[in-house]
C-alpha positions in Angstrom: -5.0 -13.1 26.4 -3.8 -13.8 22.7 -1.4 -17.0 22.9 1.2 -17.3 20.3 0.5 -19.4 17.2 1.7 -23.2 16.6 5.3 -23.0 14.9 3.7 -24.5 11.6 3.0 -22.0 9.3 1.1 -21.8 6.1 2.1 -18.9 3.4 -0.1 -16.7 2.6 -1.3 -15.6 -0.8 -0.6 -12.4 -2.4 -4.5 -11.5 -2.4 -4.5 -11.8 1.2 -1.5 -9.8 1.8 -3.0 -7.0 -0.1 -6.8 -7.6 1.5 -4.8 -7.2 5.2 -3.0 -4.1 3.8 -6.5 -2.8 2.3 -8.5 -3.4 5.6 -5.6 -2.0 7.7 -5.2 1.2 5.0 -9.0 1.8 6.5 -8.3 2.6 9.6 -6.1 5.8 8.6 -9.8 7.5 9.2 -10.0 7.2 12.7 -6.7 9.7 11.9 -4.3 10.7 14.7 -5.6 9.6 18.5 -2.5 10.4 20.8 -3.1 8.5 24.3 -1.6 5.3 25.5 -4.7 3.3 26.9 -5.5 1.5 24.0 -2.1 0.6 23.0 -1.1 -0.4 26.6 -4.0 -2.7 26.6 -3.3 -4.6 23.3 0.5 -5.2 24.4 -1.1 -6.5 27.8 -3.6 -9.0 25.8 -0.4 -9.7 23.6 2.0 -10.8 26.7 3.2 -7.6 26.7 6.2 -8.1 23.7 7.8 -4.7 24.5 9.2 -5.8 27.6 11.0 -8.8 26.6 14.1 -7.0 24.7 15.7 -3.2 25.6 15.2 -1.0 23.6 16.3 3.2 21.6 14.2 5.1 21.4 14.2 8.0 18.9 11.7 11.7 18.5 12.5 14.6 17.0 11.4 16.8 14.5 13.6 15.5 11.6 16.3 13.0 11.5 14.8 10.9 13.5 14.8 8.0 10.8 18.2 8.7 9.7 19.5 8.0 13.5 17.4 5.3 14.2 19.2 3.4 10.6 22.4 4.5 11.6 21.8 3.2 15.9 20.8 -0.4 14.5 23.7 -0.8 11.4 25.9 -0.3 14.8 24.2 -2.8 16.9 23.9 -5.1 13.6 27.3 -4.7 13.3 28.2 -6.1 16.7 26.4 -9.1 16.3 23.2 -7.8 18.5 19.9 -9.0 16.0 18.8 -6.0 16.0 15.0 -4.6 15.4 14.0 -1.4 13.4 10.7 0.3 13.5 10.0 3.2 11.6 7.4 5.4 9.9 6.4 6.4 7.2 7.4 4.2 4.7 8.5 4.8 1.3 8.5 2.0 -1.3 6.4 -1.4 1.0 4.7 -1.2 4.0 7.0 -3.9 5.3 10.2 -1.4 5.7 8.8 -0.2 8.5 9.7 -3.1 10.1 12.8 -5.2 10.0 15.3 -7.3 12.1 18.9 -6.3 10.7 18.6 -6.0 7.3 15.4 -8.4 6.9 11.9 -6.5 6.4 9.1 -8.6 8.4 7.6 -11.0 5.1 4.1 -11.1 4.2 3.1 -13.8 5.8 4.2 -12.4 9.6 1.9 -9.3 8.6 -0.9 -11.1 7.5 -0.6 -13.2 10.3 0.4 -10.2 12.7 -2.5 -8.1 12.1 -4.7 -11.0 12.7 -3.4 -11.3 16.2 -3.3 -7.4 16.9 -7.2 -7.6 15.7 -8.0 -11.1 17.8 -6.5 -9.1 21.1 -8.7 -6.0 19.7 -11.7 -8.0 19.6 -11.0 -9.8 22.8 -11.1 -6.1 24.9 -13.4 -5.1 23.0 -15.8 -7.5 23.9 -14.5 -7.1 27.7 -15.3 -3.7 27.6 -11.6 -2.6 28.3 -11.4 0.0 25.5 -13.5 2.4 24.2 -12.7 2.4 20.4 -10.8 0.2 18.0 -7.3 0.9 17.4 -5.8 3.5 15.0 -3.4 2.2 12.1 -0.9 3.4 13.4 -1.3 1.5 16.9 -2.4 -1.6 15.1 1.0 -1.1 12.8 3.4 -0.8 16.5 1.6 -3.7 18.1 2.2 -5.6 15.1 6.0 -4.8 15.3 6.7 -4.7 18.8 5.2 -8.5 19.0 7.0 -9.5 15.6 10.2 -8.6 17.6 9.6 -10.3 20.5 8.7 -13.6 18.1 11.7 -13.1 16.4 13.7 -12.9 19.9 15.7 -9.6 18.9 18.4 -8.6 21.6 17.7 -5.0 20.5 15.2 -2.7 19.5 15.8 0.8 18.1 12.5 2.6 18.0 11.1 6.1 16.3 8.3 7.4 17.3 5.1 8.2 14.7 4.3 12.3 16.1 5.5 13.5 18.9 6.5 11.4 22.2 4.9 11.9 25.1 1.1 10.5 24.1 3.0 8.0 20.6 1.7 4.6 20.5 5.3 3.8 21.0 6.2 5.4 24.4 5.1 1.8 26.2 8.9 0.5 25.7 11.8 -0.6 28.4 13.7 1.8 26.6 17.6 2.2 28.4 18.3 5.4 26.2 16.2 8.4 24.5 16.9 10.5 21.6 15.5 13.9 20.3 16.9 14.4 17.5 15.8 18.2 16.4 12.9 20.4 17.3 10.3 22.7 14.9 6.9 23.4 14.5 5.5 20.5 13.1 2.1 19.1 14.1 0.9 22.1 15.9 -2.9 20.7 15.7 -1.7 18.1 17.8 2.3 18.8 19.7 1.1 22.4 20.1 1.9 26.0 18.5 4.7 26.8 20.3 8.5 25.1 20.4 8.4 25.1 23.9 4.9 23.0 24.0 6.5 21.2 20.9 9.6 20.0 23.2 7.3 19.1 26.1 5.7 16.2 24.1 9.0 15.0 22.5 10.5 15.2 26.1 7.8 12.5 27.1 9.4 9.8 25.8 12.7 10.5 28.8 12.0 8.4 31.7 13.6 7.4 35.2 16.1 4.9 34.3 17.0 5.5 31.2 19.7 8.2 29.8 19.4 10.8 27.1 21.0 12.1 23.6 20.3 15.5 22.5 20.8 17.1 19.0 20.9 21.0 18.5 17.9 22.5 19.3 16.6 26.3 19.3 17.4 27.6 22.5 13.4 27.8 24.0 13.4 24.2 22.7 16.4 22.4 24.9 15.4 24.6 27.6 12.4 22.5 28.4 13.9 19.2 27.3 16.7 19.5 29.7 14.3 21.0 32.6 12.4 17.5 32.3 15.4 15.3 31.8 16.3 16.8 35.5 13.2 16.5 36.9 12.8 12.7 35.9 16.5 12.1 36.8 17.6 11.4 33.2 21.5 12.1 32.0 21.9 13.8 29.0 24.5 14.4 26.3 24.2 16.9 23.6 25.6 17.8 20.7 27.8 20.5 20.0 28.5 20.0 23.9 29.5 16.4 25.3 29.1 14.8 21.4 31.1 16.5 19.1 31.2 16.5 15.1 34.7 18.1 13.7 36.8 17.5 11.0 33.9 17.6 7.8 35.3 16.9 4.5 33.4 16.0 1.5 34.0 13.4 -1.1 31.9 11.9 -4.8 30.2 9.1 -2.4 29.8 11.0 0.5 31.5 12.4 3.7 34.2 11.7 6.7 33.8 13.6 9.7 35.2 12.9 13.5 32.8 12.1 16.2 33.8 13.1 19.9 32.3 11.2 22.3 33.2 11.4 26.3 34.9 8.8 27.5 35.6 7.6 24.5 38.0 10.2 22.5 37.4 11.2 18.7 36.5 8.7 16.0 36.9 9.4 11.8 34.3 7.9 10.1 33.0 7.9 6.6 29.3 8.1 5.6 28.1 7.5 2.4 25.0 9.7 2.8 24.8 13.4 1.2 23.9 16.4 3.2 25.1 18.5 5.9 22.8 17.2 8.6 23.6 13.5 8.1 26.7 14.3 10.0 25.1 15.1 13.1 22.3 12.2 12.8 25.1 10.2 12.6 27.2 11.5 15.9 23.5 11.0 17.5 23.3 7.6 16.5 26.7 6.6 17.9 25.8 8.4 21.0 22.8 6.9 21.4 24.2 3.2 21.1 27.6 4.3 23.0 24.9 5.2 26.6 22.8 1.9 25.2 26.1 -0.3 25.4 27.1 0.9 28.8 23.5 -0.1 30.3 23.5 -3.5 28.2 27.1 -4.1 28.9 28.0 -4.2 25.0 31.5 -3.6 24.3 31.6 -1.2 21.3 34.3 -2.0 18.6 35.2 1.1 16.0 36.4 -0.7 13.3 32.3 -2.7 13.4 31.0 1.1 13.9 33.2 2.2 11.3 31.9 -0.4 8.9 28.3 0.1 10.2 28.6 3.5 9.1 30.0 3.2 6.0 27.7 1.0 4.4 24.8 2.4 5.9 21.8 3.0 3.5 18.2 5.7 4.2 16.8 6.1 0.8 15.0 9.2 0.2 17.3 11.7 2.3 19.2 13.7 -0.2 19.8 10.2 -2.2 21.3 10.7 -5.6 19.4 8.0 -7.9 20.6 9.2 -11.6 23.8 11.1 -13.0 24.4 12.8 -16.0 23.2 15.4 -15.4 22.5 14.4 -11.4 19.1 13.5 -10.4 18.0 13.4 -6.3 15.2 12.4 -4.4 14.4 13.9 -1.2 11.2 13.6 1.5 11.7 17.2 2.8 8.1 19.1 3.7 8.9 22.1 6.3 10.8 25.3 5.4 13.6 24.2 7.7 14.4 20.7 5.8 14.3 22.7 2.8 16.6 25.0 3.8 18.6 22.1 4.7 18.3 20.4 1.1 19.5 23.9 -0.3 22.5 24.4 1.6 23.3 20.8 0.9 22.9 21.1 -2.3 25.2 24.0 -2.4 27.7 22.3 -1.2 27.7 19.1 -3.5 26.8 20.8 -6.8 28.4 24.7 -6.0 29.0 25.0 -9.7 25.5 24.0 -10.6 23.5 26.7 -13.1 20.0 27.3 -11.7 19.0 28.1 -15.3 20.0 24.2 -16.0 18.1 22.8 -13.1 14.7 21.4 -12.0 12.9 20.6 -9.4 10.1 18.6 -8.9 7.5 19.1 -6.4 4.3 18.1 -4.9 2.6 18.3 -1.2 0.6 17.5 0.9 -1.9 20.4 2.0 -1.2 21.9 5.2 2.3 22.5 4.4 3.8 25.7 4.3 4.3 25.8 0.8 5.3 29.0 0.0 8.1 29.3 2.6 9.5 25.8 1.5 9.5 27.5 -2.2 11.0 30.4 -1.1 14.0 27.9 0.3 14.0 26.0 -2.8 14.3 28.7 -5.2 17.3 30.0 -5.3 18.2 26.3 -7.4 16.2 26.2 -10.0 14.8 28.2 -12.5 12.4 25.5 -13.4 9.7 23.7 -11.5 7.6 21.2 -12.3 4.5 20.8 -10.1 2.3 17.3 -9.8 -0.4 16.2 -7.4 0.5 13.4 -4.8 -1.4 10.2 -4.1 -3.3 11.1 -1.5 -6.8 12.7 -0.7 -4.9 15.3 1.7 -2.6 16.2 -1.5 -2.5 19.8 -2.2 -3.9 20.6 -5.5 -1.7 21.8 -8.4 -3.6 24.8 -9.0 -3.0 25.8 -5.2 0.7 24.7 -5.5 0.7 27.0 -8.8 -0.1 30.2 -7.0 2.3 29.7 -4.3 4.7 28.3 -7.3 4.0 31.9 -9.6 6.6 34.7 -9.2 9.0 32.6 -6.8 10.0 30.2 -10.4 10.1 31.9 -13.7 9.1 28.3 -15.4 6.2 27.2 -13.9 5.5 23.7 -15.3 1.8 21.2 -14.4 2.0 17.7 -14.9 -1.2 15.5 -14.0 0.8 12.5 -12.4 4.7 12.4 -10.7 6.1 9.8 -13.1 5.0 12.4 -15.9 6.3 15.3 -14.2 9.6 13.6 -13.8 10.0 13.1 -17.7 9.3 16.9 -17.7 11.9 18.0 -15.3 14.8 15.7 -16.7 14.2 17.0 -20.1 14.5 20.7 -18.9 17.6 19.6 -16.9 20.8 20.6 -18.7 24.2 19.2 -18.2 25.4 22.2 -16.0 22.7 21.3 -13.6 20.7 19.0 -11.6 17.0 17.6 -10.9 15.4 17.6 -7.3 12.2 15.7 -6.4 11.3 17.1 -3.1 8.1 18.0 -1.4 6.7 14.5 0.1 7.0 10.9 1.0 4.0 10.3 -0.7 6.0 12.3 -4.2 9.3 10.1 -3.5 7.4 6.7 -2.7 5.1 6.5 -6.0 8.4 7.4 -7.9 10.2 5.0 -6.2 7.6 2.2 -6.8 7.6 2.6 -9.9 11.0 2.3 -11.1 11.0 -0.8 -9.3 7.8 -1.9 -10.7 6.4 -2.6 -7.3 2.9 -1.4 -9.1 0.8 -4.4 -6.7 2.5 -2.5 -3.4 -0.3 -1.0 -1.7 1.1 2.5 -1.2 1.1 5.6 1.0 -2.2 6.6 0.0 -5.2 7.7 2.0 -7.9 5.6 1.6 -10.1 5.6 -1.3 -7.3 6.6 -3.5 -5.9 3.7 -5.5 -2.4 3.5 -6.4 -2.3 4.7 -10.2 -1.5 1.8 -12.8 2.1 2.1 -14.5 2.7 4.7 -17.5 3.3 2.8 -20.3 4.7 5.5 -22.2 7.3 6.5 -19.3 10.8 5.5 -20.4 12.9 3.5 -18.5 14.1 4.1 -15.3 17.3 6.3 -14.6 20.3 3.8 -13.2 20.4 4.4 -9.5 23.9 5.6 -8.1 23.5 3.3 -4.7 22.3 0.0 -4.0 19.4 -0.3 -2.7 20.4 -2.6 0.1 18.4 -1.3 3.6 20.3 -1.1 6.7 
């Protein structure tokens, strides 16, 4: 077994930081390896960190990051030190991880993945696993024992694909969240919604009780057919959790969240989008069943403040104005659907001929559905390849682009592409970046010159070095304090 390390610490240089995030970037091609034995066996050789604090845990389709922000800026709130593990990341490997509003430093992942690879080793050598660990079961070790070192009352948890077989589904989890349900991952969840739900279902276990968000009918039929055969409660939305009372403002929205029990609650969110309402009535759900099994009493003026200074970069986020420039991580047909109807609703006024959109994807997407969602809100798009070796090509992303946009725009790298789109943006319309996290990340990076941040990239391809001829960075309309 892996002890813990002696409380003195050294720090760790920068080289060494970036040679950990390098060797650990490697291991992305072992790809995707649902199953639980390896993962159970590290936390074993560990001391078994995910059983010393309770914890959320959150699936679904989409939203699922959103909820889990918005679950621990309530907990935070209430004076619970609260953990945070999510995936993927945008701007630093390290925002996967945090305790409040703290990402784990450097030195803890440095130090971290050295003790997830000593317990590797150790079965390994005893013969108790069959293959080294993926990155992304090296990445949840490495948080769920950073947590339990840091002595977090809390955890709030999202899972990396799926439920059922995620490295993640080894927690002492008191309540379960499945946020939404599509076809997403069919090569591994299945081809079917109702296979789909199945493996998202997996994470509800005796014990513990259950939130629900919309889902297609085929969808909640299975979910709530194995909450009752594993003796789980549930509450869903639009039933027992209730959103009314929408009204839209500059900075964001208020909306009323019923909850039973507890009677109808205004709130104000300063997150764009018509989905964020229900993310956020999930969230409140989900720490509402959490507080009854931890006996937490829950305050709504610290929920109200939770919520209202809640940040997710990336989700419909408005980072320049005049004219309005927003970044979102949307890559399914339904999100962009989402993005569109939003968008309808902040900019109604907005000329298509005076917009843009940027856009770049990974391959495997369904691009040409996702265009046909985007393109009723721009005339213009500008199309740019993403750092990664699974990014879809622009010439690919061209024919899917031609006859759906009737400007049709290449540019050979995103900060490029951005320059293009802003200066085809008039001041009767707006600018979209959409497509990818890999597209909003490297963007993100590099206004804030984090150019040494290894990024989302596959391995073997580099992050690119700045642009020195890009201008500066547009002002961002939020701050980019994390909750």
């Amino acid at each position: 077994m892996v002890r813990r390390t002696s409380s003195a610490r050294t720090t760790v240089g920068s080289e060494e930081y970036r040679a950990t995030l390098d060797g650990l970037y490697r291991r992305r091609r072992f790809g995707i390896r649902p199953g639980l034995e390896v993962i159970s066996a590290l936390l074993e050789e560990l001391d078994h960190p995910e059983r010393k604090y309770p914890a959320i845990h959150v699936t679904g389709s989409k939203g699922k990051g959103s909820v889990a922000a918005m679950a621990q800026a309530i907990l935070t709130a209430h004076g619970r030190r609260t953990a945070l593990f999510t995936s993927p990341h945008l701007e630093s490997y390290r925002e996967r991880i945090r305790v409040d509003r703290t990402t784990i430093g450097p030195d803890d992942v440095v130090r971290g993945v050295a003790r997830v690879d000593a317990a590797a080793r150790a079965l390994t050598e005893a013969g108790a696993v069959d293959r080294a660990p993926t990155f992304f079961e090296v990445t949840t070790a490495l948080a769920l024992d950073w947590f339990a070192r840091e002595k977090v009352d809390a955890a709030v948890i999202e899972v990396g694909v799926g439920g059922r077989l995620d490295a993640t589904n080894v927690l002492d989890a008191k309540v379960g969240v499945v946020t939404t349900i599509e076809l997403e991952h069919t090569e591994i969840l299945g081809d079917t919604l109702a296979l789909i739900a199945h493996e998202k279902a997996g994470i509800l276990h005796s014990g513990m009780t259950g939130v629900v968000g919309e889902l297609p009918t085929e969808a909640r039929a299975v979910v709530d057919a194995e909450a009752r055969d594993r003796g789980v409660p549930l509450w869903h939305l639009g039933g027992e959790v209730r959103v009314d009372g929408r009204v839209l403002f500059e900075e964001g929205q208020r909306f009323e969240v019923g909850l039973p029990g507890r009677g109808r609650m205004g709130v104000e969110l300063p997150l764009h989008g018509r989905f964020q309402p229900g993310n956020a009535a999930l969230a409140l759900a989900a720490v509402a069943r959490f507080a009854d099994a931890v006996g937490l009493p829950l305050d709504d003026r610290r929920v109200r403040s939770a919520l209202a200074t809640v940040v997710w970069p990336g989700r419909l986020e408005r980072v320049g104005r005049r004219p309005e420039l927003y970044y979102d991580v949307a890559h399914t047909p339904e999100s962009a659907r989402a993005i569109a109807q939003s968008l309808g609703e902040l900019r109604p006024l907005a000329d298509p001929d005076a917009s843009a959109i940027l856009f770049g994807s990974l391959q495997g997407k369904n691009v040409g559905r996702i265009l046909d969602a985007l393109a009723p809100l721009a005339r213009t798009i500008v199309l740019v390849p993403v750092l990664s070796a699974r990014g879809m090509p622009v010439a690919e992303l061209r024919t899917h682009a031609t006859g759906r946009f009737p400007r049709v725009v290449i540019a050979r790298a995103a900060t490029k592409g951005l320059r293009l789109a802003r200066a085809a943006t008039g001041t009767d319309g707006y600018t979209l970046v959409v497509g990818s996290d890999y597209l909003v990340g490297e963007l993100l990076r590099d206004a804030h010159g984090l150019h040494d941040e290894p990024d989302l990239s596959d391995p073997g391809v580099g992050p690119r070095p700045p642009d020195p001829t890009a201008p500066p960075s547009p002002a961002r309309a939020t701050s980019r304090r994390r909750s």
